[in-house]
Structures are given as structure tokens and as C-alpha cells.
C-alpha positions as CSV (number, residue, x, y, z in Angstrom):
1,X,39.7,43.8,4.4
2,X,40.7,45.3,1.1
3,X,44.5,45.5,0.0
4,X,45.9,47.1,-3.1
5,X,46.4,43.9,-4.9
6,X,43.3,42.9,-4.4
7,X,41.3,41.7,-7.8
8,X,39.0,44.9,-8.5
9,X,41.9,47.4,-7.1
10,X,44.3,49.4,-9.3
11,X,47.7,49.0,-7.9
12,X,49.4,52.0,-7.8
13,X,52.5,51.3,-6.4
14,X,53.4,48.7,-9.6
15,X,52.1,51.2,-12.3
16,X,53.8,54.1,-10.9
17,X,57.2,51.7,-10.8
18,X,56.3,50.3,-14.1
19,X,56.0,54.1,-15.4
20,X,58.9,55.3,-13.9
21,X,60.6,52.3,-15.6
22,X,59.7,52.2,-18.7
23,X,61.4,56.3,-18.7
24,X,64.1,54.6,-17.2
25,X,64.6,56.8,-14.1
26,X,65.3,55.7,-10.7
27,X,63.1,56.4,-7.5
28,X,66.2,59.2,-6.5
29,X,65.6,60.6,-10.3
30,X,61.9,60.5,-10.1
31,X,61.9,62.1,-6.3
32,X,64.2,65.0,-7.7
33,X,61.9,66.3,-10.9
34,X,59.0,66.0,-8.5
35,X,60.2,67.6,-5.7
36,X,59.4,65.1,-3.3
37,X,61.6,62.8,-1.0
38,X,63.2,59.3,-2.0
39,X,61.6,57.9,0.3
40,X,57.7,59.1,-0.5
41,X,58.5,57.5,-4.2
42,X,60.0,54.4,-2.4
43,X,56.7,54.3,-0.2
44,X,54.0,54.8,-2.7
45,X,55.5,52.1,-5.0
46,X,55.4,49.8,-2.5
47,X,51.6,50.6,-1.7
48,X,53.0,51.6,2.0
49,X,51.8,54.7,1.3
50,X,48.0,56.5,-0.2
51,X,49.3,60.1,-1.7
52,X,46.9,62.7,-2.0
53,X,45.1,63.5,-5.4
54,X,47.6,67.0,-5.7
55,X,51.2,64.5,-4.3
56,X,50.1,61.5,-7.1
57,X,49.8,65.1,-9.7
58,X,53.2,66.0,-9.1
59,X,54.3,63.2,-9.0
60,X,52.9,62.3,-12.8
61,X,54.1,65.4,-13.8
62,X,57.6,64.6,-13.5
63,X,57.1,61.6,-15.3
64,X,54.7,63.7,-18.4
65,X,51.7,61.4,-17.5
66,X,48.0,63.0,-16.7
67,X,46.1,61.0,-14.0
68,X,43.8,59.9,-17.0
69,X,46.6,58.3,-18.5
70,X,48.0,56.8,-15.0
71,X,44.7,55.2,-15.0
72,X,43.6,54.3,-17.9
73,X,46.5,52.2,-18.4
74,X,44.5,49.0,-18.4
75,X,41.6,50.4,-19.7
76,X,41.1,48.8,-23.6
77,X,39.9,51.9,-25.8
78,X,36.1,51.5,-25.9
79,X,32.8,53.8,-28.0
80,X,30.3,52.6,-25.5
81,X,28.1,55.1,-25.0
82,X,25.9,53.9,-21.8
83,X,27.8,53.8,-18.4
84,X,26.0,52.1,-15.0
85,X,27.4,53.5,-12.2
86,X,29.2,50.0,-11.4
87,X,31.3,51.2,-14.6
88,X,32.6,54.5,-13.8
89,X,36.0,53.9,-12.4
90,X,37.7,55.3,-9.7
91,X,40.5,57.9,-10.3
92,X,41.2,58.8,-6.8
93,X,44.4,57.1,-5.1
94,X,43.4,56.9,-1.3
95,X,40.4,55.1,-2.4
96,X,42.5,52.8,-4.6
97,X,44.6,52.2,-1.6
98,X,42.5,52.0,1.3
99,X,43.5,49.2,3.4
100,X,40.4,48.8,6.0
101,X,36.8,48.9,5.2
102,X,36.4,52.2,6.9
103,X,34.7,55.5,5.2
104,X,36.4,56.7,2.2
105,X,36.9,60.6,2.6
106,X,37.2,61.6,-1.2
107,X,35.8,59.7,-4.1
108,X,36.1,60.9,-7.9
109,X,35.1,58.4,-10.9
110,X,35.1,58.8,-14.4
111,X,33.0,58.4,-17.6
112,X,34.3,55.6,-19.6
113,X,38.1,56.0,-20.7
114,X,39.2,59.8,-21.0
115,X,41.9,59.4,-23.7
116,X,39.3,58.5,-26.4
117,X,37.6,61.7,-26.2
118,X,38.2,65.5,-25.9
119,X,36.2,65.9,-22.4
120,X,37.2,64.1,-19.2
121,X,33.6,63.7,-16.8
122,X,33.7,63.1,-13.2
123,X,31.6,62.4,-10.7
124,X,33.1,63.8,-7.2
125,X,32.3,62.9,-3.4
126,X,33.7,64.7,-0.5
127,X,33.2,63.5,2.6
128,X,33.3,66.0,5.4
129,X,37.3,67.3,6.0
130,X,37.6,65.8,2.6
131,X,40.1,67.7,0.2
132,X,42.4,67.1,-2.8
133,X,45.6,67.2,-0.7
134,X,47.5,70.4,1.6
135,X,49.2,71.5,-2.0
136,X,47.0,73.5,-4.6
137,X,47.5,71.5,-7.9
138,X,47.4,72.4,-11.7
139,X,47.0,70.6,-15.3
140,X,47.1,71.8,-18.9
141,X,42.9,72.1,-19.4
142,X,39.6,74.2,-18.6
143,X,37.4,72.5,-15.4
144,X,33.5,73.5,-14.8
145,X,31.7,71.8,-12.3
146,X,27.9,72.0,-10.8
147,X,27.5,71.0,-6.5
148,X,25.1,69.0,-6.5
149,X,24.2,68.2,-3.0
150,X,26.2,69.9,-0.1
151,X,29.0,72.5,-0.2
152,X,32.5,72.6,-1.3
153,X,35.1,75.4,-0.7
154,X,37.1,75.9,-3.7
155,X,40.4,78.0,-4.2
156,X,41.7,79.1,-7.5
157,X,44.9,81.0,-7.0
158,X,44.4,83.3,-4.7
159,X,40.7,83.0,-4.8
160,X,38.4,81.3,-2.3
161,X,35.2,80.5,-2.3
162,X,32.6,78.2,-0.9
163,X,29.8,77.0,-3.5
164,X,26.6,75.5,-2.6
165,X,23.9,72.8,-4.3
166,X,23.2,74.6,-7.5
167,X,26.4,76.7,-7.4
168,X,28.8,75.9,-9.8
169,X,32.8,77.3,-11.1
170,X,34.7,77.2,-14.6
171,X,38.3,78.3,-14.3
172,X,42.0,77.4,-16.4
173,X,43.3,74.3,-14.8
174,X,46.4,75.6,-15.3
175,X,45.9,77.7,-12.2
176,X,46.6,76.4,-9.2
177,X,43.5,75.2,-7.2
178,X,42.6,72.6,-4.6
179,X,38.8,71.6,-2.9
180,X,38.0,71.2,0.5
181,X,34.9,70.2,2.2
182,X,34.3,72.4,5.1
183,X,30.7,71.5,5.4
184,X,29.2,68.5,8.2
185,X,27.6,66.8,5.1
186,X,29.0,64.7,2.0
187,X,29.5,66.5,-1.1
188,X,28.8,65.5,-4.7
189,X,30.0,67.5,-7.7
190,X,29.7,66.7,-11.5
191,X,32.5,67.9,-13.7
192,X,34.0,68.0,-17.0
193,X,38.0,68.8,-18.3
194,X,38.9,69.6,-21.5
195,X,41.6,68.7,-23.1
196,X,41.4,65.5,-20.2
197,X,44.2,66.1,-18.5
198,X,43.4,65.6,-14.9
């Protein structure tokens, strides 16, 4: 069983409180600019609750933090150059807050620590039914992406399309967009932001 305290877990629910702190805003405050309910702030903070990657965005909006930054708060400034894969680190909030061992739907890890450099890299895994959250998100950047192995359908505005293994997109960020896996097999995207922003 893995809980959001646990030693290797990011705790979300005490960064987003110690963020939303150190602003000096209350959960009400917070739940206004972000257009969200008291109660979903009150929930998240106290880990009762695993917002979607697009919820946690508007959420960090409100507050003038990027999800790099959310996430990187621990992370000591580093210029190593060589990541494992045991390195990359997670970015995605229901994986940081899974409660059971079961399957996690949506994974997305970064290259080393995104507010050292000008480019943010990922590497993405949707699980089938997988997605970013019900609500299209946006940030301040330019996103390009390769599928590498099964198929993801992607909507930019009012634009929809489903991309393949080999197919890839580049759009403005600040449009926006959401992905979904439709497909009955996992999906696995590299990508790259610039600024990093996401």
C-alpha cells in the first residue's frame, strides 16, 4: 500500500498548502481565483483527493506557479547531464497520490529539474481511457511531441486529432488542449516545452 506521505512520494496536499501559504491566501481565496470549490482545495490539501493534470493547472495558476515549479520544489538545482530512468521524476498528481497498488492510468516524468534550463522533457504514458483531465488546459510555452508506441487523441482548440507511433504535433501551449487515450493499448509519448512551463 502506498500513501502520499510515504518516503519516495511528493506530497501534494502540504506543498500546495505550503504554497498557498506562503502568498498568504486562504483555501476560500485560493478556491475563488481558480474557479474551483472550497471544498476541492480543502480536499487536495489534505491528500483526500488526486486532481487531474488540467484541475492541479488551474489550480497553480491562481497561485502563478507552473507544475515545474510545484514540483521541483525539493529538487536541489543540478548540471548532470546523464539521467537513468530511476531519475526522471514523476510530474503527474494521480500517480503521486495513488493510494493502492493498482494500475496507474497516466504517467508523465521529467528530465532532471526543468527550471535550470530553457526546455522541459517528458516522457508520457497513457494507459487506455487515460487523459489529462475533462477540462482542456493551457500554459505560457510551445509543446512538440513524437508517439512512440500506440495512439493518442489530441485536441488543440477546436482541433482533434488522433496520432499514431511515428506521428507527432507542435502547437502554442497557450491554446487550450487536452490528451486522451482512446486506443485498447498503452501509450508513450516523448515531449519537450519551451519556456518549461508545464
Amino acid at each position: 500500500m502506498t500513501s502520499p506521505t510515504d518516503e519516495n512520494t511528493i506530497n501534494i496536499g502540504a506543498r500546495l498548502r505550503a504554497a498557498r501559504t506562503q502568498r498568504k491566501l486562504s483555501q476560500r481565496e485560493l478556491a475563488r481565483r481558480a474557479g474551483v470549490t472550497n471544498g476541492t482545495i480543502s480536499q487536495i490539501e489534505q491528500n483526500h483527493s488526486s486532481p487531474s493534470v488540467s484541475s492541479l493547472k488551474r489550480v497553480l495558476d491562481a497561485l502563478a506557479m507552473s507544475l515545474a515549479e510545484f514540483f521541483a520544489a525539493d529538487v536541489a538545482q543540478s548540471h548532470q547531464v546523464f539521467f537513468r530512468r530511476s531519475e526522471l521524476q514523476e510530474v503527474n498528481p494521480h500517480k503521486l497520490l495513488r493510494k493502492t497498488d493498482a494500475p496507474i492510468a497516466l504517467s508523465i516524468r521529467q528530465v532532471g529539474d526543468a527550471l535550470s534550463h530553457q526546455i522541459q522533457m517528458l516522457h508520457e504514458c497513457y494507459s487506455p481511457g487515460a487523459d489529462t483531465g475533462a477540462q482542456k488546459y493551457s500554459h505560457d510555452a510551445e509543446e512538440a511531441g513524437i508517439v512512440i508506441e500506440g495512439s493518442i487523441e489530441v485536441t488543440v482548440g477546436a482541433e482533434t486529432e488522433t496520432l499514431f507511433a511515428g506521428d507527432a504535433y507542435l502547437f502554442d501551449s497557450r491554446i487550450p488542449h487536452r490528451f486522451h487515450n482512446t486506443g485498447t493499448e498503452d501509450c508513450v509519448i516523448v515531449s519537450a516545452c519551451t519556456p518549461p512551463s508545464f
